[in-house]
gemmi code that builds the backbone of each chain (N, CA, C; Angstrom):
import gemmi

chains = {
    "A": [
        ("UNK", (-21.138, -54.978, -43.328), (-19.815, -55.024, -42.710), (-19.049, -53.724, -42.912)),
        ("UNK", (-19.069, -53.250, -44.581), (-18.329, -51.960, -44.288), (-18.460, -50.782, -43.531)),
        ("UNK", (-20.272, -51.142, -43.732), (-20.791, -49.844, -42.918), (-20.360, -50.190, -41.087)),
        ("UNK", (-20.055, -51.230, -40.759), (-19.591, -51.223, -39.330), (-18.493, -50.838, -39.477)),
        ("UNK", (-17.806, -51.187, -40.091), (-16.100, -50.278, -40.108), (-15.903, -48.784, -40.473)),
        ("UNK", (-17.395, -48.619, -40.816), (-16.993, -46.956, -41.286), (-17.650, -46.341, -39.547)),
        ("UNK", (-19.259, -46.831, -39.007), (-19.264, -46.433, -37.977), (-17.948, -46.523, -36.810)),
        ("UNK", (-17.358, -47.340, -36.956), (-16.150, -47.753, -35.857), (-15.370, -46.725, -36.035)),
        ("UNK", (-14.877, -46.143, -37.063), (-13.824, -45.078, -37.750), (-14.471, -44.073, -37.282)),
        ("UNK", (-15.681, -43.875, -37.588), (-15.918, -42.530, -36.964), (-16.049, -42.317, -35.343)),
        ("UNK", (-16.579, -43.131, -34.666), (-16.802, -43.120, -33.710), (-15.059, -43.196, -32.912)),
        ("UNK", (-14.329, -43.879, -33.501), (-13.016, -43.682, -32.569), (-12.231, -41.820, -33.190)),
        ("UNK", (-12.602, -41.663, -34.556), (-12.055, -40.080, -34.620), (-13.016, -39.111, -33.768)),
        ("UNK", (-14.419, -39.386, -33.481), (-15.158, -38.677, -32.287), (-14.325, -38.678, -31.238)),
        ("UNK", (-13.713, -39.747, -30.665), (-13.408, -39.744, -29.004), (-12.028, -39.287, -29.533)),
        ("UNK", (-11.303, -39.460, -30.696), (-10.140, -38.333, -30.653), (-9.947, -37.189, -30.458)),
        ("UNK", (-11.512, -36.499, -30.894), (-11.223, -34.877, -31.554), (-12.057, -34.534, -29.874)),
        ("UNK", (-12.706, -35.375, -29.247), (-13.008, -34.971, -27.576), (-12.082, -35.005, -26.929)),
        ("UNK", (-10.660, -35.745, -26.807), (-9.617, -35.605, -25.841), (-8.879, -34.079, -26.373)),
        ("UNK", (-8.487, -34.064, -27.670), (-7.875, -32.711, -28.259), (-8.862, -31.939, -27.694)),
        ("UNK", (-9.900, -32.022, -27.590), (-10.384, -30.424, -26.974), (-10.894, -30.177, -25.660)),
        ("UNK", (-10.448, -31.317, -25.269), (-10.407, -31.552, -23.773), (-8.760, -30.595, -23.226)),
        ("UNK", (-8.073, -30.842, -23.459), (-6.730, -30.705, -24.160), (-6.917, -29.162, -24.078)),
        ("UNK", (-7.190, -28.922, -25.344), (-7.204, -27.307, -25.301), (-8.146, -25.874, -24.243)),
        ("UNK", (-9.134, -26.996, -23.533), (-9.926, -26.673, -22.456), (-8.886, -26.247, -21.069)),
        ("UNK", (-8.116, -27.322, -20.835), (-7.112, -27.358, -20.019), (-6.290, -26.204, -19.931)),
        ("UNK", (-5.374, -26.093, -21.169), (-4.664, -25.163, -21.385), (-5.011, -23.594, -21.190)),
        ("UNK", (-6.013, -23.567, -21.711), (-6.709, -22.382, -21.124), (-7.218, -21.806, -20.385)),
        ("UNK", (-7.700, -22.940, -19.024), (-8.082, -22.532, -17.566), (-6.687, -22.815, -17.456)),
        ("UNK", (-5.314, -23.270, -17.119), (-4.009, -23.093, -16.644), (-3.656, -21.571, -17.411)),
        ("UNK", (-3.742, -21.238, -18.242), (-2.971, -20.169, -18.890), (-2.981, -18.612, -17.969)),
        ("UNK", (-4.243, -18.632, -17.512), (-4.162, -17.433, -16.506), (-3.440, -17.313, -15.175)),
        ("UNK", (-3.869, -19.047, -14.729), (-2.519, -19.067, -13.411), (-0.967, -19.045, -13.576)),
        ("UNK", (-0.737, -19.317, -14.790), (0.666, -19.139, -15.271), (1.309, -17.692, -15.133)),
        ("UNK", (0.122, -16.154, -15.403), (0.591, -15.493, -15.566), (0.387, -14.583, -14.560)),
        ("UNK", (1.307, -13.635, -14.064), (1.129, -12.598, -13.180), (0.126, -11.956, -12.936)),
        ("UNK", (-0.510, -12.096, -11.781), (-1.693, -10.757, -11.621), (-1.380, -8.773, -12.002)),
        ("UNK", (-1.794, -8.199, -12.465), (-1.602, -7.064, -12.912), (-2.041, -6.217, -11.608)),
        ("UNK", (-1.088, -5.627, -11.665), (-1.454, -4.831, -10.325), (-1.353, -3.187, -10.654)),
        ("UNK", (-2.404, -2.687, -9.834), (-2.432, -1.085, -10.266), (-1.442, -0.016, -9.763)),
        ("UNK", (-0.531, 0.443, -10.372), (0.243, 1.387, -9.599), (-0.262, 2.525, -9.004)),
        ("UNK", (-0.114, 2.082, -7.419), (-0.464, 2.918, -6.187), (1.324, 4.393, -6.214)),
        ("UNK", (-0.031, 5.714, -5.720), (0.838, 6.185, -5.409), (1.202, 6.291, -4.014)),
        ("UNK", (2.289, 6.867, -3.066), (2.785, 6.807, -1.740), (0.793, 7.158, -0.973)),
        ("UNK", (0.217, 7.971, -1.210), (-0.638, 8.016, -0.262), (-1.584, 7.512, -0.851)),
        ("UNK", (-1.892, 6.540, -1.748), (-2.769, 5.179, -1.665), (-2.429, 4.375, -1.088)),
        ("UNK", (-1.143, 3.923, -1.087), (-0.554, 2.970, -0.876), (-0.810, 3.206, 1.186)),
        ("UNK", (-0.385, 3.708, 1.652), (-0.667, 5.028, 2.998), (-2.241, 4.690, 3.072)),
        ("UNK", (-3.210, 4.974, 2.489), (-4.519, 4.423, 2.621), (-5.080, 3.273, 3.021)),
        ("UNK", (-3.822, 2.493, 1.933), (-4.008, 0.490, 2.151), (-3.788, 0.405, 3.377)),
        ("UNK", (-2.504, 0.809, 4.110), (-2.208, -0.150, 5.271), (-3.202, 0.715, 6.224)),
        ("UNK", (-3.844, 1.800, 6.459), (-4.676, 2.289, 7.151), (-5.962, 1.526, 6.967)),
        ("UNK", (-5.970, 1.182, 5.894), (-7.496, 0.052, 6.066), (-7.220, -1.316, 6.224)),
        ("UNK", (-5.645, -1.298, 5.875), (-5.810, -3.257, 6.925), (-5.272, -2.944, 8.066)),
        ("UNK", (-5.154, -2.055, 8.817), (-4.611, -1.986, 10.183), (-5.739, -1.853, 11.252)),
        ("UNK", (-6.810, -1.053, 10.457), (-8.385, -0.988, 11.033), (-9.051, -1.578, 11.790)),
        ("UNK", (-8.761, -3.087, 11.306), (-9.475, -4.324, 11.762), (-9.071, -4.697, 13.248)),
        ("UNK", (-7.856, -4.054, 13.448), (-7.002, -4.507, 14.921), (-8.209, -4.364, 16.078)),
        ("UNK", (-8.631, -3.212, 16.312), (-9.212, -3.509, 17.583), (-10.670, -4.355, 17.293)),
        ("UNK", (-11.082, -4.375, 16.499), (-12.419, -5.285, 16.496), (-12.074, -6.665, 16.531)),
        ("UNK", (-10.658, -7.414, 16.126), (-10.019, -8.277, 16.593), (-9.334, -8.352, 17.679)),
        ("UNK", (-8.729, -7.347, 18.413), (-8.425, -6.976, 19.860), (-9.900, -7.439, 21.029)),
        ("UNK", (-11.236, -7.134, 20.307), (-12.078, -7.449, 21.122), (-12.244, -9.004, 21.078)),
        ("UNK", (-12.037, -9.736, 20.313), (-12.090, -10.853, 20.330), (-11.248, -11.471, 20.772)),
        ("UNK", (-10.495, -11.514, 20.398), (-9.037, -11.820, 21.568), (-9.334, -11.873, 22.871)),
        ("UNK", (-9.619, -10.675, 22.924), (-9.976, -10.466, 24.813), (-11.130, -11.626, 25.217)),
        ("UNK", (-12.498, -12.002, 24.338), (-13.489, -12.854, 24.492), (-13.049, -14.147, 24.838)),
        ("UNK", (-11.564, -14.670, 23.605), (-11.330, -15.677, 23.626), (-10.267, -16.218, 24.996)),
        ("UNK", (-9.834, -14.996, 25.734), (-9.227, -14.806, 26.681), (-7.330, -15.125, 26.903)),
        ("UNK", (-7.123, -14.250, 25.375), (-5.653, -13.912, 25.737), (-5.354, -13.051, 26.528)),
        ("UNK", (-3.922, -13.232, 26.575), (-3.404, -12.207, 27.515), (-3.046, -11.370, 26.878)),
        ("UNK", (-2.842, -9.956, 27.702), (-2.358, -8.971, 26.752), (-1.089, -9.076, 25.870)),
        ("UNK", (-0.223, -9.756, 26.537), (0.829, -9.818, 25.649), (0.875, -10.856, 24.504)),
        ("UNK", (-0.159, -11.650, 24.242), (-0.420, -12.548, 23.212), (-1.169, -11.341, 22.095)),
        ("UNK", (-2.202, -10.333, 22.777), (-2.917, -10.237, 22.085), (-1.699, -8.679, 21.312)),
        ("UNK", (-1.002, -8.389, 22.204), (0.014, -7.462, 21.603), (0.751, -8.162, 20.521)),
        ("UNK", (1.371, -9.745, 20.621), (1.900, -9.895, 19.740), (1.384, -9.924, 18.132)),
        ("UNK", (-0.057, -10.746, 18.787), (-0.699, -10.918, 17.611), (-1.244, -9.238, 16.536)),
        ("UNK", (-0.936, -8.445, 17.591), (-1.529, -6.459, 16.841), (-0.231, -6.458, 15.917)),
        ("UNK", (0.939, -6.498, 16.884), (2.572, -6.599, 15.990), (2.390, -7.222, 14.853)),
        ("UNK", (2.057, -8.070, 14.687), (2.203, -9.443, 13.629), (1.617, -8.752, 12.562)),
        ("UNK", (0.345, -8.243, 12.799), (-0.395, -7.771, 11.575), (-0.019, -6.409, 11.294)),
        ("UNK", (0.471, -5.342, 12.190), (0.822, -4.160, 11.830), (2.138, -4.377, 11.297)),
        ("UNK", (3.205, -5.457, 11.256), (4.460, -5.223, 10.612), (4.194, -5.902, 9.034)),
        ("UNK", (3.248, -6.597, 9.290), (2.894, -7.572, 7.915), (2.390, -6.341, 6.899)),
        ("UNK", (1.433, -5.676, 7.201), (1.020, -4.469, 6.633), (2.108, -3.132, 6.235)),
        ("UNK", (3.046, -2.992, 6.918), (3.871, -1.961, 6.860), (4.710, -2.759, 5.510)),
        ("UNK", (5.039, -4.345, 5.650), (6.379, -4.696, 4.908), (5.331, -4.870, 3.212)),
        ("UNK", (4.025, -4.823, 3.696), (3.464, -5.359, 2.101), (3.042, -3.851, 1.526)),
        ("UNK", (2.924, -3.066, 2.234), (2.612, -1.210, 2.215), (3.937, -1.460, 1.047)),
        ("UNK", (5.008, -1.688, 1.791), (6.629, -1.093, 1.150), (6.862, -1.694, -0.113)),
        ("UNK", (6.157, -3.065, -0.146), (6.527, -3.825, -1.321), (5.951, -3.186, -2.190)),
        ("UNK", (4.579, -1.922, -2.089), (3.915, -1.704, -3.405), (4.315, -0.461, -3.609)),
        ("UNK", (5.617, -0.251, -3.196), (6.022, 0.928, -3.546), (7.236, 1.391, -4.705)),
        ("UNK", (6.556, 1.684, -5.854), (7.118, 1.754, -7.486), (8.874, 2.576, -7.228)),
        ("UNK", (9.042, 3.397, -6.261), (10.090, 3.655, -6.144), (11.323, 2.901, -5.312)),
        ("UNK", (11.946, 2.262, -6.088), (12.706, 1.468, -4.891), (13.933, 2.191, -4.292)),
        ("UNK", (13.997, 3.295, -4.403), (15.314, 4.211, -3.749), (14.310, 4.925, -2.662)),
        ("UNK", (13.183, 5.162, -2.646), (12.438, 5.460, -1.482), (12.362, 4.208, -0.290)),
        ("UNK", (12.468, 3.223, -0.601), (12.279, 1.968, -0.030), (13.228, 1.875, 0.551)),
        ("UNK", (14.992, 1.844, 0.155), (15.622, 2.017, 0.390), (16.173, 3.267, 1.531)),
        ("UNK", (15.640, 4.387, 1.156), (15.814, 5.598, 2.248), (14.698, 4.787, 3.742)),
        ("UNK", (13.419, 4.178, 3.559), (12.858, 3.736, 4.848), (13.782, 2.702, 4.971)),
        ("UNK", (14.923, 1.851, 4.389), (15.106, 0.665, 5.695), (16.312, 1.292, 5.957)),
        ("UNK", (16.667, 2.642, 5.537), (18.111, 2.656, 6.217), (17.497, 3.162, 7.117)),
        ("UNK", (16.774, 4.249, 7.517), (16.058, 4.825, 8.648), (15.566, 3.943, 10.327)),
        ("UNK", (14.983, 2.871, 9.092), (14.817, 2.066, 10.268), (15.802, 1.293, 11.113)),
        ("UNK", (16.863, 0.838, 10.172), (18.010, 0.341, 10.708), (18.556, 1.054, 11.513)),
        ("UNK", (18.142, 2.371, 10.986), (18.881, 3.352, 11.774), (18.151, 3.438, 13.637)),
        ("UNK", (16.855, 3.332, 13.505), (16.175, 3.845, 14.117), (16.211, 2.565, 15.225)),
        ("UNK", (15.776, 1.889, 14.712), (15.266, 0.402, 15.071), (16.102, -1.100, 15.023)),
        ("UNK", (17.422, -1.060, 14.460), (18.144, -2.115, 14.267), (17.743, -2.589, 13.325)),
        ("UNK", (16.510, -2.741, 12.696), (15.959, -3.472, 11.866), (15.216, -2.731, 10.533)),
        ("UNK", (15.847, -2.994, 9.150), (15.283, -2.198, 8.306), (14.135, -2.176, 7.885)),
        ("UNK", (13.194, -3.203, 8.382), (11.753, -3.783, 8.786), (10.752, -2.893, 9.473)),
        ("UNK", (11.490, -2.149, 10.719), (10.907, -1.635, 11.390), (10.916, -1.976, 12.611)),
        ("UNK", (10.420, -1.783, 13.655), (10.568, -1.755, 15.405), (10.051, -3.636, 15.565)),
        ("UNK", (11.192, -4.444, 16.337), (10.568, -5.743, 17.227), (9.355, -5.775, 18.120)),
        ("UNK", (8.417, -6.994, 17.957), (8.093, -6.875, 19.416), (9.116, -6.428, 20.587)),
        ("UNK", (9.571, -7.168, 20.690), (10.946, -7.122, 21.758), (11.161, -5.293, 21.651)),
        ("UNK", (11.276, -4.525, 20.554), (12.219, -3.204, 20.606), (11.305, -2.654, 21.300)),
        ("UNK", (9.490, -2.739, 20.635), (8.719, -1.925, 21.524), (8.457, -1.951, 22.926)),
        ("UNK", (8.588, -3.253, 23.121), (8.267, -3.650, 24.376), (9.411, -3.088, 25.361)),
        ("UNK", (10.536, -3.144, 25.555), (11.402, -2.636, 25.813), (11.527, -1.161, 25.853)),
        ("UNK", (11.306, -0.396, 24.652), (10.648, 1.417, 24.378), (9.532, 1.653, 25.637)),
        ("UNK", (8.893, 0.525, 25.624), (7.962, 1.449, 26.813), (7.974, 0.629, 28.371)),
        ("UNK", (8.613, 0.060, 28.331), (9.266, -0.160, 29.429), (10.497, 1.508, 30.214)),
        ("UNK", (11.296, 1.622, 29.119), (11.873, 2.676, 29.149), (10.767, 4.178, 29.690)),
        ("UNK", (10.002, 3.902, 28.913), (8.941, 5.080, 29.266), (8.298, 4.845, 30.464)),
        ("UNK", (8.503, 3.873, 31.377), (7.876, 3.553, 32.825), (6.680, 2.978, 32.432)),
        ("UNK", (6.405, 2.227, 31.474), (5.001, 1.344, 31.539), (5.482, 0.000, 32.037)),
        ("UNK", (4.626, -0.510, 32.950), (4.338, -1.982, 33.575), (3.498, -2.846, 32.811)),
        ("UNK", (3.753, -4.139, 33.516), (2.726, -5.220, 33.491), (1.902, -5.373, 32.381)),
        ("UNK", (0.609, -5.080, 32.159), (-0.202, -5.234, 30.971), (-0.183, -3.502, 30.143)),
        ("UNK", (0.243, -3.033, 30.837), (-0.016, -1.482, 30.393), (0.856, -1.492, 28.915)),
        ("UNK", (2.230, -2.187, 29.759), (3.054, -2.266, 28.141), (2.487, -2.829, 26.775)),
        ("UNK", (1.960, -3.457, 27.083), (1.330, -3.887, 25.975), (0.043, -3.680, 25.221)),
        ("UNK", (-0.968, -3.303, 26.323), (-2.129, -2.353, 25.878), (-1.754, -1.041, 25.081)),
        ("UNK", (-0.257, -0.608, 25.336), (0.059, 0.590, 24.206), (0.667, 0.312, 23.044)),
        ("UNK", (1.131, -1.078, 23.322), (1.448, -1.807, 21.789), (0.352, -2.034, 20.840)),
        ("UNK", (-0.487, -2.829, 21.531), (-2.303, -2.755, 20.501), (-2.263, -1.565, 20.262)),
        ("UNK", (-2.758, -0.509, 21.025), (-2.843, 0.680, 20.715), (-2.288, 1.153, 19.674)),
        ("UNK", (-0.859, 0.975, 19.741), (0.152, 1.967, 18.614), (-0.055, 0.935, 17.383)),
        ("UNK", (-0.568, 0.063, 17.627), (-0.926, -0.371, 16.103), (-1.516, -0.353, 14.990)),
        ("UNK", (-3.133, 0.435, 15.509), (-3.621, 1.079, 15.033), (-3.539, 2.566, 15.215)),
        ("UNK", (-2.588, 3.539, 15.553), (-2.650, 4.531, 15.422), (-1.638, 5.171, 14.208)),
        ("UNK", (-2.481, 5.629, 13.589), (-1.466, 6.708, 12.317), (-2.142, 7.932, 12.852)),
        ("UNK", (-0.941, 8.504, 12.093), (-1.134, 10.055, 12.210), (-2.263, 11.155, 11.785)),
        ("UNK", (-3.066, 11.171, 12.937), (-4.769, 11.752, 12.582), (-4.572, 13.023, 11.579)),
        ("UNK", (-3.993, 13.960, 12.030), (-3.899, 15.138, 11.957), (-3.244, 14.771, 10.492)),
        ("UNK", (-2.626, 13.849, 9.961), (-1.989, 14.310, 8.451), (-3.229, 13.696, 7.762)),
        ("UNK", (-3.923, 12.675, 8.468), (-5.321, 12.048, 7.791), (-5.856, 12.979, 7.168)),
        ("UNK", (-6.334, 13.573, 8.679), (-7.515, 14.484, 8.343), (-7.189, 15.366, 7.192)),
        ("UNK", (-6.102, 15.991, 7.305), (-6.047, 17.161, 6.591), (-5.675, 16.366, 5.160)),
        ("UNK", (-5.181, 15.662, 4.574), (-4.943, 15.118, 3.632), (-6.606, 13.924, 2.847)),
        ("UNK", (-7.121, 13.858, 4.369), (-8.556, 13.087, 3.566), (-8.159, 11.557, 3.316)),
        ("UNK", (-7.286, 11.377, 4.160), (-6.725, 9.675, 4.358), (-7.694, 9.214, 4.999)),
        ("UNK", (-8.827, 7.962, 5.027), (-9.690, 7.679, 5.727), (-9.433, 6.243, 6.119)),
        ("UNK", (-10.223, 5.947, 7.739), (-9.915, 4.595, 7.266), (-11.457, 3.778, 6.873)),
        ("UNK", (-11.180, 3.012, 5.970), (-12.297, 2.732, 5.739), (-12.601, 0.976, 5.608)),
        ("UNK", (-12.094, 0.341, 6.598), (-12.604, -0.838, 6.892), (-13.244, -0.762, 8.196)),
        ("UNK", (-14.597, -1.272, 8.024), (-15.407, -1.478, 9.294), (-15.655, -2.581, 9.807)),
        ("UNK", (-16.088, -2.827, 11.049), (-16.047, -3.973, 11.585), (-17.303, -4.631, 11.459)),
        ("UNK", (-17.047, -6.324, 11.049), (-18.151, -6.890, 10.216), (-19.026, -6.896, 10.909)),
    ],
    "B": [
        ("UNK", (8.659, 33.098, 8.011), (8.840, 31.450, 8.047), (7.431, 30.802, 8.009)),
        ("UNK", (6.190, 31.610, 9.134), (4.960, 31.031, 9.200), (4.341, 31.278, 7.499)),
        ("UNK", (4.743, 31.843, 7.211), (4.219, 32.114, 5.725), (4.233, 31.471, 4.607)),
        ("UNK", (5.128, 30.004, 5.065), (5.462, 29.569, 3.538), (4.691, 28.602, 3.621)),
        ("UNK", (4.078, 27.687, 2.875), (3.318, 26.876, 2.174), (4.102, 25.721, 1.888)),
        ("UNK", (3.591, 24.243, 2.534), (4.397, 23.072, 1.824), (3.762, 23.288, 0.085)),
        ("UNK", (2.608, 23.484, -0.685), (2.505, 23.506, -1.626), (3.456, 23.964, -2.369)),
        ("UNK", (3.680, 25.249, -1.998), (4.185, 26.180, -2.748), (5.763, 25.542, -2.424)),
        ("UNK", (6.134, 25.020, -1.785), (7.573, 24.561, -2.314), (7.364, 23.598, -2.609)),
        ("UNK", (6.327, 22.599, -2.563), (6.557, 21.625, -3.616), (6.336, 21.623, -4.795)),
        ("UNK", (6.319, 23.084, -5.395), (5.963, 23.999, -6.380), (7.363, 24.113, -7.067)),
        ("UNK", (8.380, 24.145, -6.217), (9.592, 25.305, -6.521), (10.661, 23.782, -7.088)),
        ("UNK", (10.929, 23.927, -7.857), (12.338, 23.660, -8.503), (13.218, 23.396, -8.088)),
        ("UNK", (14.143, 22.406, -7.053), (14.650, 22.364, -5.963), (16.069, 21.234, -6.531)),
        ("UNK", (17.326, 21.379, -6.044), (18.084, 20.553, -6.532), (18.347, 20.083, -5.089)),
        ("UNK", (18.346, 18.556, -4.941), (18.825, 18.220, -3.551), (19.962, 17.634, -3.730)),
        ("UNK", (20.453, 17.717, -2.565), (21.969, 17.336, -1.780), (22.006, 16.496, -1.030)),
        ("UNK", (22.438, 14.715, -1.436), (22.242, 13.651, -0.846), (23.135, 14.543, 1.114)),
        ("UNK", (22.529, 13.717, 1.943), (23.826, 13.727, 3.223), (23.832, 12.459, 3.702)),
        ("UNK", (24.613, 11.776, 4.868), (24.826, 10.975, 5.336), (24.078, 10.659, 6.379)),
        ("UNK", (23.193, 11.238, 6.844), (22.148, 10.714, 8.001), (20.462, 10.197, 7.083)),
        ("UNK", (20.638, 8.805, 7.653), (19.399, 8.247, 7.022), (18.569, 8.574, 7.719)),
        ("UNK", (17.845, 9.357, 8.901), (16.844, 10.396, 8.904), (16.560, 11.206, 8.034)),
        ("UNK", (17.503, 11.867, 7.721), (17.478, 13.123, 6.991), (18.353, 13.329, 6.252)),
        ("UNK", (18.085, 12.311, 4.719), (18.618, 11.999, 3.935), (19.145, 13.177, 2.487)),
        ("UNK", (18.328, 14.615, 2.786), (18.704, 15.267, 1.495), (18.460, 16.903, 2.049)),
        ("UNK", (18.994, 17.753, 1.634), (19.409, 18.964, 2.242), (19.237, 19.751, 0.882)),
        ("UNK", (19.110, 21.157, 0.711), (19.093, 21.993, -0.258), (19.120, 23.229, 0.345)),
        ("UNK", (19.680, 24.414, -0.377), (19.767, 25.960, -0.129), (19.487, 26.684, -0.492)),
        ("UNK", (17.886, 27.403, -0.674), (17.313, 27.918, -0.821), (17.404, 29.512, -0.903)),
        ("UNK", (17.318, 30.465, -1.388), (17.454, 31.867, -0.615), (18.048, 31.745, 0.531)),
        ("UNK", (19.071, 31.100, 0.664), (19.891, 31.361, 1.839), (19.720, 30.552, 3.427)),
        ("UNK", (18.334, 29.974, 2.620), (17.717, 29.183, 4.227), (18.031, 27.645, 3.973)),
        ("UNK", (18.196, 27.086, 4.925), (18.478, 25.252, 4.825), (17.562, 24.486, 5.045)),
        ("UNK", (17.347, 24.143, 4.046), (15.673, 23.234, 3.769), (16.292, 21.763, 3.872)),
        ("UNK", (15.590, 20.759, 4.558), (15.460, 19.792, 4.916), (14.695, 18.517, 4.581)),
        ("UNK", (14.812, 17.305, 3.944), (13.808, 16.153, 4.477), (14.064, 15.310, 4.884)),
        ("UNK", (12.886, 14.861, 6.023), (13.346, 13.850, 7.136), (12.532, 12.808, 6.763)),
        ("UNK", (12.878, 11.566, 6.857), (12.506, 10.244, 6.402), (11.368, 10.026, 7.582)),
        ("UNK", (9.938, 9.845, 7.567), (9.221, 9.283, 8.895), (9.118, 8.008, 8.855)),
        ("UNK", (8.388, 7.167, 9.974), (7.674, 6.390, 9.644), (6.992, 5.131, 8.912)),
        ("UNK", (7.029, 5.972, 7.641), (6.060, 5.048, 6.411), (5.799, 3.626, 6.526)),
        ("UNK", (4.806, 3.303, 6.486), (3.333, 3.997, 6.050), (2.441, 4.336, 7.196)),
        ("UNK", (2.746, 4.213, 8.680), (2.198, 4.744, 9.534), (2.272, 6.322, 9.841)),
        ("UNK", (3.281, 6.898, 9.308), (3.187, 8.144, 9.155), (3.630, 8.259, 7.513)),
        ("UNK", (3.177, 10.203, 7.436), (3.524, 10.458, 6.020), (5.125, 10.387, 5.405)),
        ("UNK", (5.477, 9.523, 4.742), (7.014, 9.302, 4.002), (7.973, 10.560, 4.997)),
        ("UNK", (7.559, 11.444, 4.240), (8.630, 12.708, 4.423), (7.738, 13.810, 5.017)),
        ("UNK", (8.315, 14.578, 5.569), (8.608, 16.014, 6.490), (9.575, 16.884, 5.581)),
        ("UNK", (9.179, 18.315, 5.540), (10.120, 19.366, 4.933), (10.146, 20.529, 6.184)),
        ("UNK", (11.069, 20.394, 6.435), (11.811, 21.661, 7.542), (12.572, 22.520, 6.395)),
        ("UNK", (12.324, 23.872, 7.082), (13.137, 24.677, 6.857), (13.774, 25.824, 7.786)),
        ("UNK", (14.916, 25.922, 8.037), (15.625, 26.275, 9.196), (15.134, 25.696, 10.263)),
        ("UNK", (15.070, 24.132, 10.325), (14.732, 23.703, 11.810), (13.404, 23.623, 11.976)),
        ("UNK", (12.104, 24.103, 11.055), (10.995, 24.540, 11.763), (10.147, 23.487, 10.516)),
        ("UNK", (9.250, 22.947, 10.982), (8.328, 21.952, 10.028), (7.535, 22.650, 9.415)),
        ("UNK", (8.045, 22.748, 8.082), (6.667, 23.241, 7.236), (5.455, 22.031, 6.949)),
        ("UNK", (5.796, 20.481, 6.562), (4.515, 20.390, 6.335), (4.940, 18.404, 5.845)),
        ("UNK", (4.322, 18.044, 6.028), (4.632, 16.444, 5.553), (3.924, 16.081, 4.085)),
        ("UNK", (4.693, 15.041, 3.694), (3.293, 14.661, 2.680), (4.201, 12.924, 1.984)),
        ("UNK", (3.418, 12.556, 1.206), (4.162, 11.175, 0.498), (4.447, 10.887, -0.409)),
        ("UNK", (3.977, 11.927, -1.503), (5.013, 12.066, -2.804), (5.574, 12.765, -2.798)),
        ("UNK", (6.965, 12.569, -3.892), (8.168, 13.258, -3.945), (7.364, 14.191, -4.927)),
        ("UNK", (7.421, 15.617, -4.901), (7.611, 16.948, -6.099), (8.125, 15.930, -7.472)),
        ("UNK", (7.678, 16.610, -8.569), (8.179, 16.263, -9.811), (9.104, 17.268, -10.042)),
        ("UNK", (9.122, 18.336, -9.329), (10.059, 19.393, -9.898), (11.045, 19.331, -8.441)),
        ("UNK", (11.425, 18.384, -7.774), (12.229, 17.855, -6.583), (13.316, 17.166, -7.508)),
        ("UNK", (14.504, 17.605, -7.403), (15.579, 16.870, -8.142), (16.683, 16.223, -7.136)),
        ("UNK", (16.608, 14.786, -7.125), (17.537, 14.327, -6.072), (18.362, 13.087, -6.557)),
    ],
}
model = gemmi.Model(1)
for chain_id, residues in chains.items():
    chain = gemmi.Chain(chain_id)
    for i, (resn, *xyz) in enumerate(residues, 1):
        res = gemmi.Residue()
        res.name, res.seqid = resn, gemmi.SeqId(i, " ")
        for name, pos in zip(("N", "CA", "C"), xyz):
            atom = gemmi.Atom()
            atom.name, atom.element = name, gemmi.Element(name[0])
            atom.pos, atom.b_iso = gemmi.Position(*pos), 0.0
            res.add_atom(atom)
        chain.add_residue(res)
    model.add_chain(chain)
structure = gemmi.Structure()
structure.add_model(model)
structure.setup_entities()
């Protein structure tokens, strides 16, 4: 009999000391999502690099678009969408925030918006410039992937996402 | 003017002079000439442009360490 009460004792402090470290298992796969990802401080022309390699992808998704049979102005919005998403997450990784500040007054200045140019502003810009119909918007894709070659080149800015 | 080098003034020791146009947010006076930077773009083009008397010497996206503004 005692010896059943001593197996019973042990066997219920076994399934104790398995929930406690069940317990402490827990805590420790949560402990990393709790805490901030560490991020590497980019300088202005890394950072200039990034959005040149997520902006890349536009026309190899422009071709698909076209497969799936949008229209140009869907497929313009959708170039906008990702080239302003890229410009505003470019800005967020930028360690100087009085530089950040000098681009949205610019843009406000420029553009109404300290964000940067609307669908609507561009579309309208090249309307102004005498583009029609789908044309307007084939230069919106366009200008979405275009940065400035000539400071690339000479600076060794590449883009370097290719199409899968 | 064709002679000068964006390096070489981002070389030089420079005290800037906030102004009121958010284009062209900071001004300095150099040997007598009026040096310029103009806000581009970013990140589709390079941050800043440096003119001097009107004429583009050269773009780039970091600020000089020896750029005082």
């Amino acid at each position: 009999m005692k010896k059943i009460i001593q197996l019973a004792f042990l066997s219920v402090l076994m399934a104790f000391q398995g929930v406690a470290q069940a317990d402490v298992a827990q805590e420790s796969v949560a402990t990393p999502q709790t805490t901030a990802p560490v991020q590497a401080v980019k300088s202005n022309e890394e950072i200039r690099q990034w959005y040149n390699d997520a902006v890349a992808v536009i026309p190899t998704l422009n071709e698909q678009w076209k497969k799936d049979g949008l229209s140009a102005e869907e497929r313009a919005k959708k170039a906008q969408e990702i080239r302003h998403h890229a410009r505003v997450e470019a800005r967020s990784m930028m360690q100087n925030k009085q530089e950040v500040a000098e681009l949205q007054a610019r843009d406000q200045e420029k553009y109404g918006n300290p964000d940067g140019p609307t669908f609507e502003f561009l579309v309208e810009k090249n309307r102004l410039k005498g583009l029609q119909g789908d044309a307007m918007y084939e230069d919106i894709i366009g200008s979405s992937n275009r940065t400035n070659k000539e400071y690339n080149e000479k600076y060794g800015v590449k883009k370097e996402a290719q199409s899968p | 003017m064709s002679n000068v080098s964006l390096s070489a003034c981002l070389k030089q020791a420079t005290a800037w002079v906030k102004t009121d146009r958010a284009e062209f947010p900071y001004t300095a006076k150099i040997n007598g000439q009026t040096w310029l930077i103009r806000v581009n773009d970013f990140p589709e083009e390079p941050l800043y442009t440096l003119l001097i008397e009107n004429q583009e010497i050269g773009s780039f996206d970091d600020w000089s360490t020896v750029w005082y503004k």
